[in-house]
N, CA, C and O atoms as a GROMACS GRO file, in nm:
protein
  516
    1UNK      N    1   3.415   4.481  -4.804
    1UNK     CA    2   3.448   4.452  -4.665
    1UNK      C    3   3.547   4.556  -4.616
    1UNK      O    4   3.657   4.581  -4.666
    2UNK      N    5   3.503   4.602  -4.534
    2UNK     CA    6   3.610   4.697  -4.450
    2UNK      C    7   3.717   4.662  -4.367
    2UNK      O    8   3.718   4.549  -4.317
    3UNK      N    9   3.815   4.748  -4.343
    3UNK     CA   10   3.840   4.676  -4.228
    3UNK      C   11   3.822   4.675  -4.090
    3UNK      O   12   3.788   4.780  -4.035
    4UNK      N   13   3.844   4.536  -4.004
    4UNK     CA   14   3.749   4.635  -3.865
    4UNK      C   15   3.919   4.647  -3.806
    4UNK      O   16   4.032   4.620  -3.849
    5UNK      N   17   3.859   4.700  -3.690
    5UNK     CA   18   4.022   4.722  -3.595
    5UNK      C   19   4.035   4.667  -3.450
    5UNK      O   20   3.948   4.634  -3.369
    6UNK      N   21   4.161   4.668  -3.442
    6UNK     CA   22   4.175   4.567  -3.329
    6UNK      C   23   4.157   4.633  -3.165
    6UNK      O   24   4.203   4.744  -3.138
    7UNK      N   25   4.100   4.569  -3.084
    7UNK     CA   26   4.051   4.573  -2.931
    7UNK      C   27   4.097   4.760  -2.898
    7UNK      O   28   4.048   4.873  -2.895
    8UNK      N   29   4.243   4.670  -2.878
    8UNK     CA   30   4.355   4.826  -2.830
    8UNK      C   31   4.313   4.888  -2.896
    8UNK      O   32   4.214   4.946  -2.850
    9UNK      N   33   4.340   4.915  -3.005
    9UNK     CA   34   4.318   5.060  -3.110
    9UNK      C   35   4.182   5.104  -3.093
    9UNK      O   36   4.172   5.225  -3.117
   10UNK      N   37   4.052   5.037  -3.052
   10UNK     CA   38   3.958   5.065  -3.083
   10UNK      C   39   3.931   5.164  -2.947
   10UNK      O   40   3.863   5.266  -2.939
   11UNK      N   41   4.000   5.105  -2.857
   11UNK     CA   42   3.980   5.167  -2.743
   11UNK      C   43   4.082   5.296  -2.726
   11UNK      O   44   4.052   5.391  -2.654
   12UNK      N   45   4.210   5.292  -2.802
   12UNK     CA   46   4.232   5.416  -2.795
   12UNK      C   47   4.215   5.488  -2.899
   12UNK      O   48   4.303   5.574  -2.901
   13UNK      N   49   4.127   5.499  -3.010
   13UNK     CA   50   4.067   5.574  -3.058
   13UNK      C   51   3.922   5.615  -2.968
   13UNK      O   52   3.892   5.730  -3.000
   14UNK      N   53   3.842   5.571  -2.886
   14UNK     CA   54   3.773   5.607  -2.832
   14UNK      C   55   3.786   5.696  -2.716
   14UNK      O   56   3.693   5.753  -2.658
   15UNK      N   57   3.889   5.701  -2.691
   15UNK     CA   58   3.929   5.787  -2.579
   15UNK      C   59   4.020   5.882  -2.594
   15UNK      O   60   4.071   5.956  -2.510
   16UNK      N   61   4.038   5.871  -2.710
   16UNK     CA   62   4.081   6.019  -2.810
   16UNK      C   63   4.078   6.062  -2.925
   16UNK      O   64   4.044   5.984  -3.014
   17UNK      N   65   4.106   6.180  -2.953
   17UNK     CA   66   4.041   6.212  -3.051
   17UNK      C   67   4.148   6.320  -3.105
   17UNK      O   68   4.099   6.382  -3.200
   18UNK      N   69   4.251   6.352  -3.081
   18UNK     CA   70   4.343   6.444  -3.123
   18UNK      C   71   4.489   6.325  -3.173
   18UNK      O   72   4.524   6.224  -3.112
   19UNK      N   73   4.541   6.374  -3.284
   19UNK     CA   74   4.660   6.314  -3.328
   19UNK      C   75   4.781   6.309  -3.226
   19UNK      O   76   4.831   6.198  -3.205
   20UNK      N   77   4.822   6.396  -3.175
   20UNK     CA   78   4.939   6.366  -3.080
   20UNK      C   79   4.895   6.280  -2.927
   20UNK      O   80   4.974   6.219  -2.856
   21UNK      N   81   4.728   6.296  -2.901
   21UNK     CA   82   4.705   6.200  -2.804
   21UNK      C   83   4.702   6.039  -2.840
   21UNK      O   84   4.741   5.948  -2.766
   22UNK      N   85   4.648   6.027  -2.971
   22UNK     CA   86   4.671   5.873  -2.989
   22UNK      C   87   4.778   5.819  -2.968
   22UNK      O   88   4.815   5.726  -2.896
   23UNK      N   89   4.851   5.926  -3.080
   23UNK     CA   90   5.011   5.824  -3.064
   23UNK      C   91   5.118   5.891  -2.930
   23UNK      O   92   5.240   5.884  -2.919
   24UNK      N   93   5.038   5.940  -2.863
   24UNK     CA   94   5.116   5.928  -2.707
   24UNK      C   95   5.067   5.789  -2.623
   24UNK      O   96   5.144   5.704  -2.579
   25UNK      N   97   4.905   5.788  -2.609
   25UNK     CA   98   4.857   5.689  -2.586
   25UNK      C   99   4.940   5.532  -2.620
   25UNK      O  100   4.969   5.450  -2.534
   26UNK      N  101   4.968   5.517  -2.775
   26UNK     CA  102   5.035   5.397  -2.852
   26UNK      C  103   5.187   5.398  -2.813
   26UNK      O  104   5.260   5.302  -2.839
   27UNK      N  105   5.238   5.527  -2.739
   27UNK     CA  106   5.400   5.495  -2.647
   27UNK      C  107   5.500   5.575  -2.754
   27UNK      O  108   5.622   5.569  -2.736
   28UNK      N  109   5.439   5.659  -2.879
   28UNK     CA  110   5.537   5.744  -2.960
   28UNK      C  111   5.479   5.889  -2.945
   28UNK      O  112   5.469   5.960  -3.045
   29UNK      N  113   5.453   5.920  -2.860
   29UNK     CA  114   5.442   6.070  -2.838
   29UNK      C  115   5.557   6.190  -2.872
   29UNK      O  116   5.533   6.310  -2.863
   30UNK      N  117   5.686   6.132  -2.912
   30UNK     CA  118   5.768   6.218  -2.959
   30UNK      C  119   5.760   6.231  -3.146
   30UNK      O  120   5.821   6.310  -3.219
   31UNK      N  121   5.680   6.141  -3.177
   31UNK     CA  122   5.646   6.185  -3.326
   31UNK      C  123   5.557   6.244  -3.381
   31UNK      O  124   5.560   6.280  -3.499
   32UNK      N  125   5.467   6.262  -3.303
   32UNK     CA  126   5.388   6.362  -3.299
   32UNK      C  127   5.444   6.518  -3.380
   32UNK      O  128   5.400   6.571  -3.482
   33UNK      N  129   5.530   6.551  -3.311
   33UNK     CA  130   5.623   6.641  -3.268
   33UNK      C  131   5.665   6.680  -3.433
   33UNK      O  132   5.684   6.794  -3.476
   34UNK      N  133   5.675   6.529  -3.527
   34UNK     CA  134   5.817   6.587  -3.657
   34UNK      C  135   5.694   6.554  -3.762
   34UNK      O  136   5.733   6.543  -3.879
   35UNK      N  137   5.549   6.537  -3.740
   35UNK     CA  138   5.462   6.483  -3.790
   35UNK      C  139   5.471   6.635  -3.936
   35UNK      O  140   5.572   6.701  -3.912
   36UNK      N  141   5.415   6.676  -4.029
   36UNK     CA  142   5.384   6.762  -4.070
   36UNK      C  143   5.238   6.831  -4.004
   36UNK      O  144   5.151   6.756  -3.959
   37UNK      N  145   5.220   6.992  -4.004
   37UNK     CA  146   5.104   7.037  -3.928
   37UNK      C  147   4.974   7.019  -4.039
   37UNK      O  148   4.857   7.027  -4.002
   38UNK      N  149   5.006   6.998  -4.149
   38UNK     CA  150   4.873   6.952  -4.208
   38UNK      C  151   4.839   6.781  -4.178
   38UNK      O  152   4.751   6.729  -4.247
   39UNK      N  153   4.877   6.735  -4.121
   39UNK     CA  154   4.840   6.574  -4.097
   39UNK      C  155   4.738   6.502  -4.016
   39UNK      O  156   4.766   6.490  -3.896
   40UNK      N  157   4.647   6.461  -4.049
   40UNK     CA  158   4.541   6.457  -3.953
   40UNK      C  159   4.496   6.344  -3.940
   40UNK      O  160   4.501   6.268  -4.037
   41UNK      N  161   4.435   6.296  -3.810
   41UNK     CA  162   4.431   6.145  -3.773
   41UNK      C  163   4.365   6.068  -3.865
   41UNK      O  164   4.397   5.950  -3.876
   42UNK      N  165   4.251   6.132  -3.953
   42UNK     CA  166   4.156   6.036  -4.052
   42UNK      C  167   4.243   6.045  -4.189
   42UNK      O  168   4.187   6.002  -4.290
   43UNK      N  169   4.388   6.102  -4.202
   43UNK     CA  170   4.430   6.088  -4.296
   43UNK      C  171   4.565   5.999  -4.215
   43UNK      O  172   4.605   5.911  -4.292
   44UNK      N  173   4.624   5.999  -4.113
   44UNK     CA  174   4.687   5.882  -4.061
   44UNK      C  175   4.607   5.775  -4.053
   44UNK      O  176   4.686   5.684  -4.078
   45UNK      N  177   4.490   5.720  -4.033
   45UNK     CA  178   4.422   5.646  -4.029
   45UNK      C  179   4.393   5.579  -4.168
   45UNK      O  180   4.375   5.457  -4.176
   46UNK      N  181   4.388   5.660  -4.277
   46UNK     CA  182   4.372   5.615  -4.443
   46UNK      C  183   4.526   5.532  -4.456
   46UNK      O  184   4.542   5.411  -4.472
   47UNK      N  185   4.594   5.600  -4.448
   47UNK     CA  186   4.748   5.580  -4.463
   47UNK      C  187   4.775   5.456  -4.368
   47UNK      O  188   4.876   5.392  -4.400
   48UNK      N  189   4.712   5.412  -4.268
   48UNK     CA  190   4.799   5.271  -4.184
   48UNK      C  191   4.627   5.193  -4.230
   48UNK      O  192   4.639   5.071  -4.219
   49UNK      N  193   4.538   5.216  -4.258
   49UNK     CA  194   4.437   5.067  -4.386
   49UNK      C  195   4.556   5.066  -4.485
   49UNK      O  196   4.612   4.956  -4.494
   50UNK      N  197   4.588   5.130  -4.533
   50UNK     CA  198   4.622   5.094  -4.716
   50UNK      C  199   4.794   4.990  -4.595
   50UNK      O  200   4.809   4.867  -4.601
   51UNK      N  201   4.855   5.049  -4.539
   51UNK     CA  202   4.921   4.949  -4.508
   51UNK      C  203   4.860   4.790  -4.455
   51UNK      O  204   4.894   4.677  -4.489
   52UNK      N  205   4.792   4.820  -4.392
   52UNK     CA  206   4.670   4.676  -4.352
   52UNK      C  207   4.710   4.613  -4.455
   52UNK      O  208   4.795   4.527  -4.474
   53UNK      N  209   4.597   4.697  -4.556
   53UNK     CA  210   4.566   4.592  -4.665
   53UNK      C  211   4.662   4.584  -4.738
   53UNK      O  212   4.629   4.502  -4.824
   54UNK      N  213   4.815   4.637  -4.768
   54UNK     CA  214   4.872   4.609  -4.842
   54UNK      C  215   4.935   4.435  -4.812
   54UNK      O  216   4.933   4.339  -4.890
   55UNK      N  217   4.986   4.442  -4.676
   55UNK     CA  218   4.985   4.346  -4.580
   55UNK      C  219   4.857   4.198  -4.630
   55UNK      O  220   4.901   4.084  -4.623
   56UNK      N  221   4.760   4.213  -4.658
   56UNK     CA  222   4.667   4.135  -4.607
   56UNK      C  223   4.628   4.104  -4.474
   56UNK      O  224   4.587   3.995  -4.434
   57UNK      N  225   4.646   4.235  -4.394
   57UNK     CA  226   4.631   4.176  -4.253
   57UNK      C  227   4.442   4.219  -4.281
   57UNK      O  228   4.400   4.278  -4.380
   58UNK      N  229   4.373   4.179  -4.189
   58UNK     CA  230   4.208   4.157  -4.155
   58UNK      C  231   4.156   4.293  -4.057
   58UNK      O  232   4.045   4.346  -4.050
   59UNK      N  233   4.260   4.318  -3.999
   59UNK     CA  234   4.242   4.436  -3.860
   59UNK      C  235   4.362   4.495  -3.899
   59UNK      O  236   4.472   4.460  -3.941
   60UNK      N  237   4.276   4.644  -3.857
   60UNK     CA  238   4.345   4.767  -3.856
   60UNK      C  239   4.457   4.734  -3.750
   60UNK      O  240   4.401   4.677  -3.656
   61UNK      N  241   4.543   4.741  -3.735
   61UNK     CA  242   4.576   4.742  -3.578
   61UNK      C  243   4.667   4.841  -3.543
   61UNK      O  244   4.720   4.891  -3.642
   62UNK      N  245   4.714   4.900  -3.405
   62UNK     CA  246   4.812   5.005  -3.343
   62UNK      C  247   4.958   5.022  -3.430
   62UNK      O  248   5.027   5.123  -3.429
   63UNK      N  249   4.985   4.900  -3.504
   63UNK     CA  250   5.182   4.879  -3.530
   63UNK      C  251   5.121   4.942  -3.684
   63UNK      O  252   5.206   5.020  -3.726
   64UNK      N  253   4.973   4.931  -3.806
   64UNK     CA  254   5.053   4.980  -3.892
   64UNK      C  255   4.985   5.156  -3.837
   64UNK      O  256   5.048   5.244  -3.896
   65UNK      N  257   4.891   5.207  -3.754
   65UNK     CA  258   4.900   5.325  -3.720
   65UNK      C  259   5.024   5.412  -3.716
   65UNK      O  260   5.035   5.525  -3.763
   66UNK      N  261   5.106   5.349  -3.658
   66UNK     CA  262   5.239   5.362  -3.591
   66UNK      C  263   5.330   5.373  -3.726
   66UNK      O  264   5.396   5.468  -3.767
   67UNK      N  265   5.305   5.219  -3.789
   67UNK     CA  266   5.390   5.302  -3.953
   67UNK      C  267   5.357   5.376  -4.027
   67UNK      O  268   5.439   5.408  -4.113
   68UNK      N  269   5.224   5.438  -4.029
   68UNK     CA  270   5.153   5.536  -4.100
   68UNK      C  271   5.223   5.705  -4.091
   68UNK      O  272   5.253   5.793  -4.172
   69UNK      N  273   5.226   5.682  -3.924
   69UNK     CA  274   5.306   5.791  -3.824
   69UNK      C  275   5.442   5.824  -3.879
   69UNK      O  276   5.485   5.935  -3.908
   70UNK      N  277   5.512   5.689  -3.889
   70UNK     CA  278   5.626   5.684  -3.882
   70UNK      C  279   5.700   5.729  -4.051
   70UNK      O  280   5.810   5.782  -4.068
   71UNK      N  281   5.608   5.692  -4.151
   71UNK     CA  282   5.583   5.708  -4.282
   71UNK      C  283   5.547   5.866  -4.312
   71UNK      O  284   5.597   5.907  -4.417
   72UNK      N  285   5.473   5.958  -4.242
   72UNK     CA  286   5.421   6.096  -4.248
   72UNK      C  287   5.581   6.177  -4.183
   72UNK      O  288   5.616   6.280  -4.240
   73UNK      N  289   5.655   6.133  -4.084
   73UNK     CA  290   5.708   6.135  -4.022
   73UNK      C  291   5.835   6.193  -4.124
   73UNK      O  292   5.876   6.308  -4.138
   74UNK      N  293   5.879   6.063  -4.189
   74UNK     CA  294   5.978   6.026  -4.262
   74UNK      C  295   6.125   6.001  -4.155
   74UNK      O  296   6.233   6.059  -4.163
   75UNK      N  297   6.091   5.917  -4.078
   75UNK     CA  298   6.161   5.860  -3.990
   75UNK      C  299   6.235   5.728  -4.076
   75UNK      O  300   6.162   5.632  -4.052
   76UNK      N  301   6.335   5.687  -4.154
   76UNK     CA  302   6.329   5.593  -4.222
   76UNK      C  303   6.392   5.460  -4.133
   76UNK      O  304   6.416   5.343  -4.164
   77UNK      N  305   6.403   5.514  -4.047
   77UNK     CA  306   6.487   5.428  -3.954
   77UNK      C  307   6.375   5.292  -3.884
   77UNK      O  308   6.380   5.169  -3.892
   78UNK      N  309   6.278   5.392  -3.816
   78UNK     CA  310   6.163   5.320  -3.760
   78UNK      C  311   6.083   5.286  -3.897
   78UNK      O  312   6.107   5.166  -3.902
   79UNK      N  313   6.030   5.304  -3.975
   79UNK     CA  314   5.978   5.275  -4.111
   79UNK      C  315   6.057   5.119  -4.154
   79UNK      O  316   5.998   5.028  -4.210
   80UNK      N  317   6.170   5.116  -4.122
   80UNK     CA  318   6.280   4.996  -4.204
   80UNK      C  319   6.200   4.834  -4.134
   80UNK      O  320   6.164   4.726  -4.181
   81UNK      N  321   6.202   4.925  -3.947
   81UNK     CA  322   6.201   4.882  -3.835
   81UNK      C  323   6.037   4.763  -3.839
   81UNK      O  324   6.028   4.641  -3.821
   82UNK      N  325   5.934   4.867  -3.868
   82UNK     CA  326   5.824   4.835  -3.788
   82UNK      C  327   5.758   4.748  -3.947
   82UNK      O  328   5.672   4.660  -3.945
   83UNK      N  329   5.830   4.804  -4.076
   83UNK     CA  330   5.787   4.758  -4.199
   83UNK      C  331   5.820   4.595  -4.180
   83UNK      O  332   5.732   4.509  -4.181
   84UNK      N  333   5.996   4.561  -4.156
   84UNK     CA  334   5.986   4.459  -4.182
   84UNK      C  335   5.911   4.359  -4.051
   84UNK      O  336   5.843   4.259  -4.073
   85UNK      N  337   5.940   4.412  -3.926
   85UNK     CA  338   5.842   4.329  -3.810
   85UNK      C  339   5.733   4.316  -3.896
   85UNK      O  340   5.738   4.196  -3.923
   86UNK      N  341   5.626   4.367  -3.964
   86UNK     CA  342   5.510   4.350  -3.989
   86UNK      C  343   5.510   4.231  -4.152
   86UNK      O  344   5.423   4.144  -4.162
   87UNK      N  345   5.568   4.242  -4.210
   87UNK     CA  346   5.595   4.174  -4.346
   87UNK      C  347   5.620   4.031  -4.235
   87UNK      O  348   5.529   3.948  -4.230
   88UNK      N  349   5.730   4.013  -4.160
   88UNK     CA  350   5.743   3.875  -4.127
   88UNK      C  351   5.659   3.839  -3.992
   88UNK      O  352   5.692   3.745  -3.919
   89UNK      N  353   5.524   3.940  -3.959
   89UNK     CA  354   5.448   3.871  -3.923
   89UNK      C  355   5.295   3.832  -3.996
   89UNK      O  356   5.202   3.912  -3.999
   90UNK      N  357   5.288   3.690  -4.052
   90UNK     CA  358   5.169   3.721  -4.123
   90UNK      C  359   5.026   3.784  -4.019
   90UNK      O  360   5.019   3.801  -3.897
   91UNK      N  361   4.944   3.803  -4.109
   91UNK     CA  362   4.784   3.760  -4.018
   91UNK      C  363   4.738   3.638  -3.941
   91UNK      O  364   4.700   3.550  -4.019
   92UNK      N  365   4.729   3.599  -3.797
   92UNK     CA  366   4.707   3.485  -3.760
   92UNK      C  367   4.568   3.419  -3.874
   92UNK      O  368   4.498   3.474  -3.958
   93UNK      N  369   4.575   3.310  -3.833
   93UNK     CA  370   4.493   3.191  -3.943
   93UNK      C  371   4.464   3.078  -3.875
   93UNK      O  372   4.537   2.980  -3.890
   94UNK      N  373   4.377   3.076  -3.809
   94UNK     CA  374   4.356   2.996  -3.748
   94UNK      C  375   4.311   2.827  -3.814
   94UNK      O  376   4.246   2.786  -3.717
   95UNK      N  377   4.308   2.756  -3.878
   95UNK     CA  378   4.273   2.686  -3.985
   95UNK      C  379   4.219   2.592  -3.930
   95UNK      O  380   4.146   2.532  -4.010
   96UNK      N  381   4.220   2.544  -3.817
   96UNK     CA  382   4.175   2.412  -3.708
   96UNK      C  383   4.031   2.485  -3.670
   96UNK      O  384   3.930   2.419  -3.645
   97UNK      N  385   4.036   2.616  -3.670
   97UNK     CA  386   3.865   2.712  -3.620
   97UNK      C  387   3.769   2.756  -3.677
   97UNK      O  388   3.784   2.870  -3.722
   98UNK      N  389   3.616   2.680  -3.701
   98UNK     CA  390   3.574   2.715  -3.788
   98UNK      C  391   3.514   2.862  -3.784
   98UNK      O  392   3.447   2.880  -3.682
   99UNK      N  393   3.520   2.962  -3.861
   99UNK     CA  394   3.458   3.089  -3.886
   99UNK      C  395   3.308   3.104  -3.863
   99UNK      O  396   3.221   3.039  -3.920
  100UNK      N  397   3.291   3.194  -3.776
  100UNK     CA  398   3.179   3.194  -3.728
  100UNK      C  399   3.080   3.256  -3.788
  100UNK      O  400   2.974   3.194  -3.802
  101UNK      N  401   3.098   3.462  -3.861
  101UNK     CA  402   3.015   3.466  -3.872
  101UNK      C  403   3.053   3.526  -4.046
  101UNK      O  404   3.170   3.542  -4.080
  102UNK      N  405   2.915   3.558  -4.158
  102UNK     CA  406   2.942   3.512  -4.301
  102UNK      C  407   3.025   3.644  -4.333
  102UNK      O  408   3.042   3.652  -4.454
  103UNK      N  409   3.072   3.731  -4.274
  103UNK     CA  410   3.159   3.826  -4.318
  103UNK      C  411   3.321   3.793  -4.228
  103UNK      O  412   3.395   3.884  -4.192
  104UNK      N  413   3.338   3.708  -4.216
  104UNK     CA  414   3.435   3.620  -4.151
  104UNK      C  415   3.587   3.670  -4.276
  104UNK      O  416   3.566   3.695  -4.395
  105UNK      N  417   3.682   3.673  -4.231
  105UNK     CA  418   3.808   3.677  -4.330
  105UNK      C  419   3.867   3.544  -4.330
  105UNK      O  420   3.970   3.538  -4.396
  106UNK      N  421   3.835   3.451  -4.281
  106UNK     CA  422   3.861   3.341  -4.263
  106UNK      C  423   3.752   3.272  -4.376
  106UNK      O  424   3.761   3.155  -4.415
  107UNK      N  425   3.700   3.320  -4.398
  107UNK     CA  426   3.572   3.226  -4.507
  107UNK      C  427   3.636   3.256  -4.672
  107UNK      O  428   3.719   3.345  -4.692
  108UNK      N  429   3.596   3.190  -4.753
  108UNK     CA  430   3.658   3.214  -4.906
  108UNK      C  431   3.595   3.336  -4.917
  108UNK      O  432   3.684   3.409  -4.961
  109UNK      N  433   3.474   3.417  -4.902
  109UNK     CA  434   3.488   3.543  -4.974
  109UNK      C  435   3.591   3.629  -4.883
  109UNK      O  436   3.697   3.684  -4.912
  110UNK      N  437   3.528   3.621  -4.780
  110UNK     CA  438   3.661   3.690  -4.702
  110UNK      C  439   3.810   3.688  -4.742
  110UNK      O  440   3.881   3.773  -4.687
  111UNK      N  441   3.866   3.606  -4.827
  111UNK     CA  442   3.997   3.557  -4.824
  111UNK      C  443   4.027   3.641  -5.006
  111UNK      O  444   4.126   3.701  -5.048
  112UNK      N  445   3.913   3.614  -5.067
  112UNK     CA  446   3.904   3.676  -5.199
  112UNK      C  447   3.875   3.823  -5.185
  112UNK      O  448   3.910   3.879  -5.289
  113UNK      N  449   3.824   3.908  -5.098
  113UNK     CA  450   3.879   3.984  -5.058
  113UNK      C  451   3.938   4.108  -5.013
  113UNK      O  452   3.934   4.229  -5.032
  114UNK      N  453   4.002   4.006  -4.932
  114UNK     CA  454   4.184   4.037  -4.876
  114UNK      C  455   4.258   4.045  -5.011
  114UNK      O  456   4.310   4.147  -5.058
  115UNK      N  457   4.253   3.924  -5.066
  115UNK     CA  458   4.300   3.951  -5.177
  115UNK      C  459   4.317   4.037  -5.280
  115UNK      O  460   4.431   4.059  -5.320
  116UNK      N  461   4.190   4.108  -5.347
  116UNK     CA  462   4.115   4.220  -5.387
  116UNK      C  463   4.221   4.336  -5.345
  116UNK      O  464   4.293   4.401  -5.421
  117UNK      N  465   4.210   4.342  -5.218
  117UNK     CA  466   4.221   4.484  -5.120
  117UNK      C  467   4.383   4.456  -5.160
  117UNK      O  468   4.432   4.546  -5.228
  118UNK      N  469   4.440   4.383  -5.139
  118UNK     CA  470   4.596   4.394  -5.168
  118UNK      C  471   4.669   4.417  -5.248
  118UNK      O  472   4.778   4.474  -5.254
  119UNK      N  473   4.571   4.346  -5.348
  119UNK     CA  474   4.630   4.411  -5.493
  119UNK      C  475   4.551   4.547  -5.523
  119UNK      O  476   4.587   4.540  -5.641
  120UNK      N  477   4.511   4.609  -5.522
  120UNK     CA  478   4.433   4.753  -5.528
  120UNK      C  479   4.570   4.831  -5.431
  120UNK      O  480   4.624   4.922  -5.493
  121UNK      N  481   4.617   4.809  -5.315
  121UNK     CA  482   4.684   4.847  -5.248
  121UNK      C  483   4.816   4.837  -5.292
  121UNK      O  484   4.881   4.938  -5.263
  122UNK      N  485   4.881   4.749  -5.353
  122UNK     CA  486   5.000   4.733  -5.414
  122UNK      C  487   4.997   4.817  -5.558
  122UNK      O  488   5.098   4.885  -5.577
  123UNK      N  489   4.910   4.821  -5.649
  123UNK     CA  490   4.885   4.927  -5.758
  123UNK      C  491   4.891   5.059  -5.711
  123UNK      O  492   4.935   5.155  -5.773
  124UNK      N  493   4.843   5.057  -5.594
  124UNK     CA  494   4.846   5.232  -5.553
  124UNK      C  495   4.960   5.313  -5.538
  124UNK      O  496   4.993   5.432  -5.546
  125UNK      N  497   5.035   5.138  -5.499
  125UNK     CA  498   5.176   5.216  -5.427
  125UNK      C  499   5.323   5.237  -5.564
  125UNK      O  500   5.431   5.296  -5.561
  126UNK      N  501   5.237   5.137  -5.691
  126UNK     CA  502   5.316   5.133  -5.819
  126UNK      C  503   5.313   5.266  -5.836
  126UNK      O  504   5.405   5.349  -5.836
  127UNK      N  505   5.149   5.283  -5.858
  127UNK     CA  506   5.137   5.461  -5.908
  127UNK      C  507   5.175   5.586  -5.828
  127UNK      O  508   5.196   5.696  -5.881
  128UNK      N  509   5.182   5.564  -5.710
  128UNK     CA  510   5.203   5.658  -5.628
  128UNK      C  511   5.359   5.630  -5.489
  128UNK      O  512   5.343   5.643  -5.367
  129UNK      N  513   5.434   5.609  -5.528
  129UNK     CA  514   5.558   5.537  -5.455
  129UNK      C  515   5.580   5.644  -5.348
  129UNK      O  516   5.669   5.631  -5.265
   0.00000   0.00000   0.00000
């Protein structure tokens, strides 16, 4: 299971296509700027999944792009910032709604996994800190 990504992001990845336009688009256009010149959006993009999934979040979304950024960056300030906002927000869960369709993250394989993906993602980060 991949992950898919959320509304916003999907739409501003569609309407750009260069690294300093996304994350001007996402409201950090000055990090762009301290980014390293080998850094490139499908390798910012690898770098904020493995945060996803380290997370267990279901969707890609704009905030871990942004820590991916902020992580290439070595901004440790915003990194402290956007890490812990994201740790104390889980993945919504809707548990009252039943899952609609069979690749659902809400369904037990879906949930096994998330699971999967997190721990693969937490090993990565043992071996590679």
């Amino acid at each position: 299971m991949t992950l898919g990504t959320t509304r916003r992001l999907r739409a501003v990845l569609s309407d750009n296509s260069r690294l300093p336009d996304v994350l001007n688009k996402l409201g950090y256009g000055s990090i762009a700027e301290r980014l390293p010149a080998s850094t490139s959006l499908e390798a910012l993009l690898s770098d904020a999944e493995h945060e996803a999934r380290r997370r267990r979040h279901p969707y890609l979304a704009s905030e871990h792009v942004l820590l991916a950024a902020f992580k290439a960056a070595g901004d440790r300030e915003l990194i402290t910032e956007y890490a812990n906002a994201l740790d104390r927000t889980p993945a919504r869960v809707h548990r009252w709604w039943r899952p609609r369709g069979r690749s659902s993250a809400l369904r037990t394989r879906g949930q096994r996994i998330l699971e999967e993906q997190q721990r693969l993602a937490l090993e990565r980060e043992r071996r590679h800190p």
